[in-house]
DOMINU-283479 format. One line per 3 residues: number of its first residue (from 1); their letters; for each residue z, x, y of C-alpha. Coordinates in pm, 1 decimal. Example, Ala and Ser with C-alpha at 12.3 -4.5 7.8 and 13.67 -1.06 7.14 Angstrom:
DOMINU-283479
1) AS) 780.0,1230.0,-450.0 | 714.0,1367.0,-106.0
//
This chain:
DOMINU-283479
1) XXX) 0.0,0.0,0.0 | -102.5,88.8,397.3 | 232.6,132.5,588.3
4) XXX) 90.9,-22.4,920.3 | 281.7,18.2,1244.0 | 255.8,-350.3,1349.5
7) XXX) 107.9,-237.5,1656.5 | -249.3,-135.0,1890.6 | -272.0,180.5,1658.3
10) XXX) -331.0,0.5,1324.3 | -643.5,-166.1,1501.8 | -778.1,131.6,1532.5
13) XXX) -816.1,180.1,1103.2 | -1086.6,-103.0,1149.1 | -1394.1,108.4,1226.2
16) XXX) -1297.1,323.8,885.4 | -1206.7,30.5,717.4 | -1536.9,-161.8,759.2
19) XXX) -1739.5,143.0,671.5 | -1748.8,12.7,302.7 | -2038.0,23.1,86.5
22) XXX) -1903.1,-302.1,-106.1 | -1862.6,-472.1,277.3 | -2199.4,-369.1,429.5
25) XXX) -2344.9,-496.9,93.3 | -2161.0,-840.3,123.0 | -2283.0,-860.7,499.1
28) XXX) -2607.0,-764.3,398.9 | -2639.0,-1049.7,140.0 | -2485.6,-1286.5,362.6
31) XXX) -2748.0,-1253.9,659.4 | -3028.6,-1267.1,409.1 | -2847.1,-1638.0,278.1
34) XXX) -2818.5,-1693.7,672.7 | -3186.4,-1634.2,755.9 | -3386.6,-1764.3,456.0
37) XXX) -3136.7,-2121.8,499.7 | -3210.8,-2134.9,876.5 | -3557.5,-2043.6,839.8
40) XXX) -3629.6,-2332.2,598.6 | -3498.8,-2611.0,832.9 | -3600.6,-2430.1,1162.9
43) XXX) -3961.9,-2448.4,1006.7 | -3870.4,-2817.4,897.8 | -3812.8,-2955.7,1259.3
46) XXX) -4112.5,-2736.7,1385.5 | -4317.4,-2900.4,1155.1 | -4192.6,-3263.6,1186.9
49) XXX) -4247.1,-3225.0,1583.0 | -4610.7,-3167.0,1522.8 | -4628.7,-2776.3,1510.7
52) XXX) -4887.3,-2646.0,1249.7 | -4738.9,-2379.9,1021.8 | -4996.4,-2063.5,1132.5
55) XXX) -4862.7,-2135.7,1493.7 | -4515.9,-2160.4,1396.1 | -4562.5,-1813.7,1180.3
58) XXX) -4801.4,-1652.5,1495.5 | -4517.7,-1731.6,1742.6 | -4195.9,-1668.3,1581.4
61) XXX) -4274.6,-1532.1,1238.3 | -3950.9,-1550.7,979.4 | -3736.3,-1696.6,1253.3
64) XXX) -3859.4,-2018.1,1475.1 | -3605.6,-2067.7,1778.2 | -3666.7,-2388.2,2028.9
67) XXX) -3752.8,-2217.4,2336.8 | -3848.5,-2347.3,2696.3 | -4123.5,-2521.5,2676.4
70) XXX) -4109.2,-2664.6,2324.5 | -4019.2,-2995.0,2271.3 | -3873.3,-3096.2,1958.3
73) XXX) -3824.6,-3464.8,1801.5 | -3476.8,-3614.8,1822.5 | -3480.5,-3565.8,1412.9
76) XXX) -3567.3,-3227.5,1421.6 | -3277.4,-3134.3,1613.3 | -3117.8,-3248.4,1360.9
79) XXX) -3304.5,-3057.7,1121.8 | -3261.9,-2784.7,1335.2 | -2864.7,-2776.1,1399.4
82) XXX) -2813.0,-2803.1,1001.5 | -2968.0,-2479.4,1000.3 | -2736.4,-2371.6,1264.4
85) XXX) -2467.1,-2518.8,1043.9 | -2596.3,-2341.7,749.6 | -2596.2,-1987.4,911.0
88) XXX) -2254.1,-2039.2,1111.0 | -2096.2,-2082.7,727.6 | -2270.9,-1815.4,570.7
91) XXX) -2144.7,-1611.7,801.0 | -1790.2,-1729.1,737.3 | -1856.3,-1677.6,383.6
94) XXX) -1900.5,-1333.3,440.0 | -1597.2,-1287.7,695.2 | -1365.8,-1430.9,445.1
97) XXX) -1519.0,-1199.4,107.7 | -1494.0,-883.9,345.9 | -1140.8,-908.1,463.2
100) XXX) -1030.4,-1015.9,120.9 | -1119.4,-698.9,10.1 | -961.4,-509.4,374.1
103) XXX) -602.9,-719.7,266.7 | -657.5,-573.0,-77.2 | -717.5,-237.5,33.3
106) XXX) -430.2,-266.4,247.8 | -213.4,-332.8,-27.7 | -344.0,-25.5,-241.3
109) XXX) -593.2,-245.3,-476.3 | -872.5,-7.3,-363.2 | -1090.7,-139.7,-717.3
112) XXX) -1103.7,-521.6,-610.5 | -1493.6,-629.1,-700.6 | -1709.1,-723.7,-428.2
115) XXX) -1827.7,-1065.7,-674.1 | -1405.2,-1169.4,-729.1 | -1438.2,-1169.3,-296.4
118) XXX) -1766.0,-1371.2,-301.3 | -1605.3,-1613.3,-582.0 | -1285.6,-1638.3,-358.9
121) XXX) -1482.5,-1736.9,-50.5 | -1683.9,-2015.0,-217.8 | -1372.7,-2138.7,-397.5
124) XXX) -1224.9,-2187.9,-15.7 | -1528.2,-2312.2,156.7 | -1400.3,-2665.7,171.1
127) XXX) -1076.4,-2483.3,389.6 | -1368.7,-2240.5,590.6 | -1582.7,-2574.9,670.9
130) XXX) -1289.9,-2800.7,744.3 | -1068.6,-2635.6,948.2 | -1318.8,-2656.9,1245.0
133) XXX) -1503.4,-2959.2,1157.2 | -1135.2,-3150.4,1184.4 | -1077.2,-2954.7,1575.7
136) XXX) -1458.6,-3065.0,1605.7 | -1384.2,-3418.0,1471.2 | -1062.3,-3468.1,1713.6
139) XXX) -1270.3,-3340.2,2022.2 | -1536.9,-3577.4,1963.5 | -1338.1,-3897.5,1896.3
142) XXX) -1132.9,-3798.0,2248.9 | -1423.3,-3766.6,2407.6 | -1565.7,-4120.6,2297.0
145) XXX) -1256.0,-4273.1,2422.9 | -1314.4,-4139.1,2766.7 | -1666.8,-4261.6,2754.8
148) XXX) -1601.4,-4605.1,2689.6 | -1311.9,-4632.7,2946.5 | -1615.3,-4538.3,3169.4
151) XXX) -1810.7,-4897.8,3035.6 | -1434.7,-5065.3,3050.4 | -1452.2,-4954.1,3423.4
154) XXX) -1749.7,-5145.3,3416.8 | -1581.8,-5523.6,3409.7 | -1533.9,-5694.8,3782.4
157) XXX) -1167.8,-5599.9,3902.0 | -992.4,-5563.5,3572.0 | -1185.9,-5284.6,3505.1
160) XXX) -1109.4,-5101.6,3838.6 | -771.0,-5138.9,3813.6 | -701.4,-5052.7,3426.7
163) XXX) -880.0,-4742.4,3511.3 | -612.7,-4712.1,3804.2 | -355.1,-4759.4,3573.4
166) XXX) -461.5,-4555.0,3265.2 | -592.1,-4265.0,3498.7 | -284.5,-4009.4,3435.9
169) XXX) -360.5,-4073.4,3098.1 | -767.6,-4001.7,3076.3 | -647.5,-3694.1,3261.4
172) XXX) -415.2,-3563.8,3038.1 | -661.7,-3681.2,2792.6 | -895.2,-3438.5,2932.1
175) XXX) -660.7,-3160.0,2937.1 | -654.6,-3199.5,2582.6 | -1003.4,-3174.3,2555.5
178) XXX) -994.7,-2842.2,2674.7 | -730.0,-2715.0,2487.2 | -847.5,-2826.3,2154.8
181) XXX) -1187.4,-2647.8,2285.5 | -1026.2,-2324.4,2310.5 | -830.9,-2421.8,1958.0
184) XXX) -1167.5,-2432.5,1808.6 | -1284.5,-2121.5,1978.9 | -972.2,-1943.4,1761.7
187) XXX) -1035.1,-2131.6,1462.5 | -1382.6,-2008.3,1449.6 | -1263.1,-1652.3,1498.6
190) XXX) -964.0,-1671.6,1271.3 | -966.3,-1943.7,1039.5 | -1203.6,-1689.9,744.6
193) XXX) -883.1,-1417.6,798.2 | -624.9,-1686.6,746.9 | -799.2,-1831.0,438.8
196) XXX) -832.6,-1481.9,286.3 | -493.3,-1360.4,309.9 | -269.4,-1687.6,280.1
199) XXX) -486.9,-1892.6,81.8 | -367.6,-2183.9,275.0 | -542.6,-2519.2,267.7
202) XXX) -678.3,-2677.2,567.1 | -386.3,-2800.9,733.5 | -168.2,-2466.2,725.8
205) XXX) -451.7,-2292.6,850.0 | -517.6,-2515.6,1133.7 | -126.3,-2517.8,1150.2
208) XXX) -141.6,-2088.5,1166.3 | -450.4,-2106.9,1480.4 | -191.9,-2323.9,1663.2
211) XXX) 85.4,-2057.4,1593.2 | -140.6,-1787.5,1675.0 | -235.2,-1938.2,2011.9
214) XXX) 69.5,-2060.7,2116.8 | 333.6,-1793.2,2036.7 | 116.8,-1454.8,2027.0
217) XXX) -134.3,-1581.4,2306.7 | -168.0,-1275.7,2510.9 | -112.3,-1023.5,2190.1
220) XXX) -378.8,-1222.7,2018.5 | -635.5,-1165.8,2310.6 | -492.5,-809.6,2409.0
223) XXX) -592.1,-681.0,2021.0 | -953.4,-905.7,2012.6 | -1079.2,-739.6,2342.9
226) XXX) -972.1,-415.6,2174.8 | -1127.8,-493.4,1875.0 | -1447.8,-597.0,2041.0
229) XXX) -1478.6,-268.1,2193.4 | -1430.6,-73.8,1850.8 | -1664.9,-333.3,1741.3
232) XXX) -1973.6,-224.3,2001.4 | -1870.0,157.1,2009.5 | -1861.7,156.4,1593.1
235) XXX) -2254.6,-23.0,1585.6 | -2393.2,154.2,1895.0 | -2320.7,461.9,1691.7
238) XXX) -2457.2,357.0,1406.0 | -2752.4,170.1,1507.8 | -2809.0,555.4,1698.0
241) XXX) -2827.7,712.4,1360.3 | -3029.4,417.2,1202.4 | -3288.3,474.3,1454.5
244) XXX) -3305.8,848.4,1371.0 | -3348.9,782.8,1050.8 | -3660.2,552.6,1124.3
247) XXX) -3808.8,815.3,1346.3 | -3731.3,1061.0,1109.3 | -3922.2,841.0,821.7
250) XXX) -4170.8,791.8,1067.5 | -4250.6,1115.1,1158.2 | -4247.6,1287.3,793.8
253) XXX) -4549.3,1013.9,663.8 | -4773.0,1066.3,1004.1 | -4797.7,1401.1,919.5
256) XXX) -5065.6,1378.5,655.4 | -5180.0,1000.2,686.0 | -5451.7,1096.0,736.6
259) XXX) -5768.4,993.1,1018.6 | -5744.4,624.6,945.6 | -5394.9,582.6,1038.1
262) XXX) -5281.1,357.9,786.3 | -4888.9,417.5,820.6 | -4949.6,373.9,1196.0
265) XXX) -5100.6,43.8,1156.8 | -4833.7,-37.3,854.2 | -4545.7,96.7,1106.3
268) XXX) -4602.0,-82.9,1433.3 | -4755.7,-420.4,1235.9 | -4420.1,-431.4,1040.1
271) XXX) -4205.2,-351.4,1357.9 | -4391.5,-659.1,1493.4 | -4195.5,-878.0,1185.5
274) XXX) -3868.1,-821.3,1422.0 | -3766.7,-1056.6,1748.0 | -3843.8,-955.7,2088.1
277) XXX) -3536.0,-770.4,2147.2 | -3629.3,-531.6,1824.0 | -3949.6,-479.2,1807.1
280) XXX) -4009.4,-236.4,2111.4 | -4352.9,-361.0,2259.3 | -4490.1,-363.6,1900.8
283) XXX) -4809.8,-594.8,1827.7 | -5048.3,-671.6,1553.8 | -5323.1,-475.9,1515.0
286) XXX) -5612.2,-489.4,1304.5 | -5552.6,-408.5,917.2 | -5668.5,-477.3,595.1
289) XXX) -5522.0,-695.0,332.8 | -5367.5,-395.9,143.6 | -5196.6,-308.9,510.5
292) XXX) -5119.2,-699.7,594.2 | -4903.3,-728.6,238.1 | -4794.8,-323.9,337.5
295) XXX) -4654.9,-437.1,684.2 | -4495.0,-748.5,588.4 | -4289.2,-518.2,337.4
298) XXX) -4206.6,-330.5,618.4 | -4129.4,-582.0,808.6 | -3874.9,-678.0,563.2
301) XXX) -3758.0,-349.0,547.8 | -3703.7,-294.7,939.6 | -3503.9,-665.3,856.9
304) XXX) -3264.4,-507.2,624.8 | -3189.6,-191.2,825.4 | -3144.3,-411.0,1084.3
307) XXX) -2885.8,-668.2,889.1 | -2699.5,-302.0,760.9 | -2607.9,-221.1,1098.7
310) XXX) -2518.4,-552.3,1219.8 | -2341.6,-600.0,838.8 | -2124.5,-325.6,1027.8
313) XXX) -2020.9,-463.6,1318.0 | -1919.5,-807.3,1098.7 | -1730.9,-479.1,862.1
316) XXX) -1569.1,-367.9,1147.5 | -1484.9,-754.8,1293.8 | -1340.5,-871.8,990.4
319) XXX) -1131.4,-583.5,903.4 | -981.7,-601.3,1255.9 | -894.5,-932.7,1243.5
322) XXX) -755.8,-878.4,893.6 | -514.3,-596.7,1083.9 | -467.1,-833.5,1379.2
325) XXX) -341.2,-1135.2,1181.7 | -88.0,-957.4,943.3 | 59.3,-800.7,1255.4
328) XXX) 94.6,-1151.0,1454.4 | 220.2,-1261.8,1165.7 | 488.3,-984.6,1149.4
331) XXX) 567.3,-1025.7,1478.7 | 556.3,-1396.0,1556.8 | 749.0,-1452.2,1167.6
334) XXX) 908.1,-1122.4,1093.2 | 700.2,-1167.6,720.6 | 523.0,-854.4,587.8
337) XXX) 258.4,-1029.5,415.1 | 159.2,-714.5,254.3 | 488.5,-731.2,63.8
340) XXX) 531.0,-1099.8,2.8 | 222.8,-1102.5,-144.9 | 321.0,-797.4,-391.4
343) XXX) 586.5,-1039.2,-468.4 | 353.2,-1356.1,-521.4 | 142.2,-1138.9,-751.4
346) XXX) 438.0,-1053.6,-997.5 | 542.7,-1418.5,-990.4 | 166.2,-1475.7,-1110.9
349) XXX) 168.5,-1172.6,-1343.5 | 531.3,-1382.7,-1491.4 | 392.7,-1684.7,-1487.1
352) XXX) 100.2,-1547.9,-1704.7 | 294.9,-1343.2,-1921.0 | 542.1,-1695.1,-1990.2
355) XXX) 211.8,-1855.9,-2038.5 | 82.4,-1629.0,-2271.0 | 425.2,-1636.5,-2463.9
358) XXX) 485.6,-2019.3,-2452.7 | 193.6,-2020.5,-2705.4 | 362.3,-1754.5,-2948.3
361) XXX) 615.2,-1921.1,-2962.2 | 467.2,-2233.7,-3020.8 | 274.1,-2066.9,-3290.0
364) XXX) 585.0,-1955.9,-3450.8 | 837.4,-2305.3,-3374.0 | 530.0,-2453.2,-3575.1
367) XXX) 520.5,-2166.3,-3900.8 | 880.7,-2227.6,-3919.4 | 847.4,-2616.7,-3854.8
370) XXX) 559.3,-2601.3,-4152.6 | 756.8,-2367.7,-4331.7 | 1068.4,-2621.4,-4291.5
373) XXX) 818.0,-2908.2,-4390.4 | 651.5,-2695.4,-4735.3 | 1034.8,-2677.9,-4838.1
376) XXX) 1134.6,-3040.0,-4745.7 | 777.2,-3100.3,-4940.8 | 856.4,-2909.3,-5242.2
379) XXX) 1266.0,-3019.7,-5240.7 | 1120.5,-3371.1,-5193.3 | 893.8,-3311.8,-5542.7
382) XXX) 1145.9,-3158.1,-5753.2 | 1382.8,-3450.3,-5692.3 | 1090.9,-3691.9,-5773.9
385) XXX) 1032.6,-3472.1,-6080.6 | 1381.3,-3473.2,-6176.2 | 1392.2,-3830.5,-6127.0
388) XXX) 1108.2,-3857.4,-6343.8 | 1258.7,-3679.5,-6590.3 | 1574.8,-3846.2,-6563.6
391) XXX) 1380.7,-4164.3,-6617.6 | 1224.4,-4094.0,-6903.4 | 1544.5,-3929.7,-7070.7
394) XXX) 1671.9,-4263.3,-7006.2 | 1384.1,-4420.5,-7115.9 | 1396.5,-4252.9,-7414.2
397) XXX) 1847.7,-4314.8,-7442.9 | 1733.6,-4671.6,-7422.7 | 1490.7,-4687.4,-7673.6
400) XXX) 1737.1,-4499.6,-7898.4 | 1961.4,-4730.0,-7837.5 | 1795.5,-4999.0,-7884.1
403) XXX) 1624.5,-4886.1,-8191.4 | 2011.0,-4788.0,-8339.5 | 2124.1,-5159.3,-8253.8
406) XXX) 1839.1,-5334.2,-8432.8 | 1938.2,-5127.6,-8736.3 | 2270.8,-5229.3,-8710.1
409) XXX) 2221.3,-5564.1,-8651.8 | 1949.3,-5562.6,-8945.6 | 2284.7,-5388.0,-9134.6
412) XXX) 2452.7,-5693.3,-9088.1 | 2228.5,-5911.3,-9185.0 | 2140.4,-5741.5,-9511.3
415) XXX) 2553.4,-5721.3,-9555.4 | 2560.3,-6093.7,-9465.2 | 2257.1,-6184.9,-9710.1
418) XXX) 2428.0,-6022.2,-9979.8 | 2731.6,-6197.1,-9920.7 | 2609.0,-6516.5,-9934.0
421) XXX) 2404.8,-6471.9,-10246.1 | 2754.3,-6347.3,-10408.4 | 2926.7,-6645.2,-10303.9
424) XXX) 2616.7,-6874.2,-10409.3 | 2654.7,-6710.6,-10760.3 | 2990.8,-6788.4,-10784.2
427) XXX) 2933.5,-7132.8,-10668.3 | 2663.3,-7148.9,-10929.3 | 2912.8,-7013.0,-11203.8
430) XXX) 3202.6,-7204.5,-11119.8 | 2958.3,-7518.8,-11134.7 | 2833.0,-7422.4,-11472.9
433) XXX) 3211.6,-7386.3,-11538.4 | 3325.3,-7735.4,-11481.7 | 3043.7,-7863.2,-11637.5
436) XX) 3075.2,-7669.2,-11975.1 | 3389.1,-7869.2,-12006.0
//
């Protein structure tokens, strides 16, 4: 972990910490998402306002931009501001995956994975887009209520003197207004650093701009005017050596291109790909289709150099305001939010570990629960077997029995036959007897 002095000097780490190849890379990637999103719907409302698609590419090439003296259709504005909308949240997209990775480094985790920071800030884009879009929300539904006092104002007498009466009111109203402006004007600045190192939802981050604003005001401001200049010292430096790099490139192929000039026509049609503010008095010139498909390479090229040292400046931005926030934060809180978060992780890593052992020992309460059961089971069949055995024993005691009491009986009756026929013979003799005489 970075021991930071919760002061101006830590701000100064920012132009070291955003030179990252893993940030740069992220910026990179974001712009690209930026451009080919606003390029699809700035084409969109150019086209549904009647513009053909070779003028559109003639004037403005990848990036159409209403301009004075263009006239767009009340649904391609629309068309056009989602666009807008879609670049403005790529861009916090790539704010929040950047100083993810600056509050990691700051906490020693110098290996965090530039695709775990891009899953993190689309897992919080809901938080990213709806922090501002509730200030946004708010400042429009104010701002309706003051227009239709203006038509309430419009009834004979009532009107004037509700007006009268509410006025203190609509001005305070109005006040508002402005404050929620410059609420929004934070949020747009902080709201990807809260996200990435509090993970808060949308109403504790709206809940930290309000903190931010209202108890570190003139910190907060002191350390962004700061970090703006680090910001523009950082890219004018390094848009000084990208350009002597491209002179350098260019200079090393003229040398042998040869009398046609093909890498001068490739060079200045490519540099013609850029805006107006880029491309250094370059036009089109004449070229054949092996040049055209050559230039527009370039042209993508001279685009990419161009998002690398701008990828920079959002590098140096981000990591600042990464810095900024965890010293408000100290300051405005006394909370080290490099430490509490140290402490958050172990919870997690306990959590998991509990997790991971709840199962075990699940496992094992349900061996010894089936080993419990298999005895109960096997218990449970030698009583039935004994008891089978027991009944057939006395199955077999009755049947004995019964078998020794029919002998018996048949005993008796054989004794009891016999006996009779001995007492019939002497019946029969004494009969014979008495008759003789």
């Amino acid at each position: 972990m970075i021991n930071l002095e919760f002061n101006f000097k830590d701000v100064f780490r920012a132009p070291r910490l955003g030179f990252s190849t893993k940030k740069i890379a992220i910026s990179v990637i974001g712009f690209y998402m930026a451009l080919i999103g606003y390029a699809v719907f700035s084409y969109l409302a150019f086209l549904t306002s009647g513009f053909g698609f070779r003028e559109i590419w003639r004037t403005f090439r990848y990036i159409p931009y209403p301009t004075i003296g263009i006239n767009l259709a009340w649904y391609s504005w629309i068309l056009w501001i989602i666009g807008a909308i879609w670049a403005v949240i790529s861009i916090f997209i790539i704010i929040t995956a950047i100083s993810k990775i600056t509050f990691e480094s700051l906490r020693g985790n110098e290996f965090y994975e530039m695709k775990e920071s891009l899953k993190f800030a689309f897992k919080n884009l809901n938080t990213l887009v709806l922090t501002p879009f509730t200030l946004i929300v708010f400042i429009a539904v104010l701002l309706f209520i003051g227009i239709f006092m203006g038509l309430v104002g419009r009834i004979p007498y009532f009107g004037q003197m509700f007006i009268g009466l509410m006025g203190l009111f609509l001005f305070l109203g109005a006040l508002l207004v402005v404050y929620l402006i410059i609420v929004l004007g934070i949020s747009l600045i902080t709201t990807p650093t809260i996200v990435a190192v509090t993970k808060n939802d949308t109403f504790d981050t709206l809940f930290e701009v309000f903190s931010v604003l209202n108890d570190r005001t003139w910190d907060f401001l002191a350390y962004n005017i700061f970090l703006a200049f680090l910001v523009g010292i950082g890219t004018s430096v390094f848009y000084y050596f990208m350009t002597a790099a491209i002179k350098l490139t260019h200079w090393a192929l003229s040398l042998w291109q040869g009398p046609r000039g093909w890498w001068e026509t490739i060079f200045n049609n490519g540099l013609a790909y850029l805006p107006d503010f880029l491309r250094n008095g370059a036009y089109f010139g004449r070229a054949n289709w092996a040049e055209i498909i050559g230039a527009f390479l370039i042209g993508l090229c001279f685009y990419t150099l161009f998002f690398i040292v701008a990828g920079y400046g959002i590098s140096i931005f981000s990591a600042g305001e990464t810095i900024i926030y965890t010293i408000l934060v100290k300051r405005k809180d006394e909370r080290n939010l490099l430490e509490e978060k140290e402490e958050e992780e172990e919870e997690e890593l306990k959590e998991e570990k509990l997790s991971v052992e709840e199962p075990k020992k699940k496992t094992t309460k349900t061996k010894t629960a089936t080993k419990k059961t298999t005895k109960a089971n096997k218990t449970t069949k030698a009583k039935k077997a004994t008891a089978k055995t027991k009944t057939k024993k006395d199955a077999k005691t009755t049947k004995a029995n019964k078998t020794t009491k029919a002998k018996k009986t048949t005993a008796k009756t054989k004794k009891e036959i016999k006996t009779t026929k001995a007492k019939t013979t002497k019946t029969k003799t004494t009969t014979k007897k008495t008759t003789k005489k």
